[in-house]
C-alpha positions, 0 to 999 in steps of 0.5 A: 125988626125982629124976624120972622119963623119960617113956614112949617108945612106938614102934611097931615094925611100921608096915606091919602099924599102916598095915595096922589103919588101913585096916582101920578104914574109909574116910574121903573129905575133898574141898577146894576146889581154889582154897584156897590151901595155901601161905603167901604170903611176909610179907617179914620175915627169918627162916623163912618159914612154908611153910603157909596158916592155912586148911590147918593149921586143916583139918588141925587140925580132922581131927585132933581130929575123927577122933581121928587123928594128924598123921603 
């Protein structure tokens, strides 16, 4: 039995979708300036990362906190 394609949802008005998330409150995130945010080059071939681990951990961590996506 042959399977089936997975569900594609798509949201076709994404200014009234942004318009609902505001709608939802409001959310203040401060950062430490001095946090570096950029990965530093390790000298190795091939692609370089373009983020630290400290800020794909913070987004990570605001993701699965406030149930958001990383859009």
């Amino acid at each position: 039995m042959p399977k089936s394609a997975p569900t594609r949802y798509r949201t076709p008005n994404w200014s009234a979708y942004n318009a609902a998330l505001r709608e939802r409150g409001s959310l203040t995130v401060w950062f430490d300036p001095s946090t570096p945010w950029h990965a530093t080059p390790s000298g190795k071939r091939g692609g370089q990362p373009v983020y630290s681990d400290a800020a794909i951990q913070a987004c990570l961590t605001i993701k699965v906190l406030f149930g958001l996506p990383l859009r």
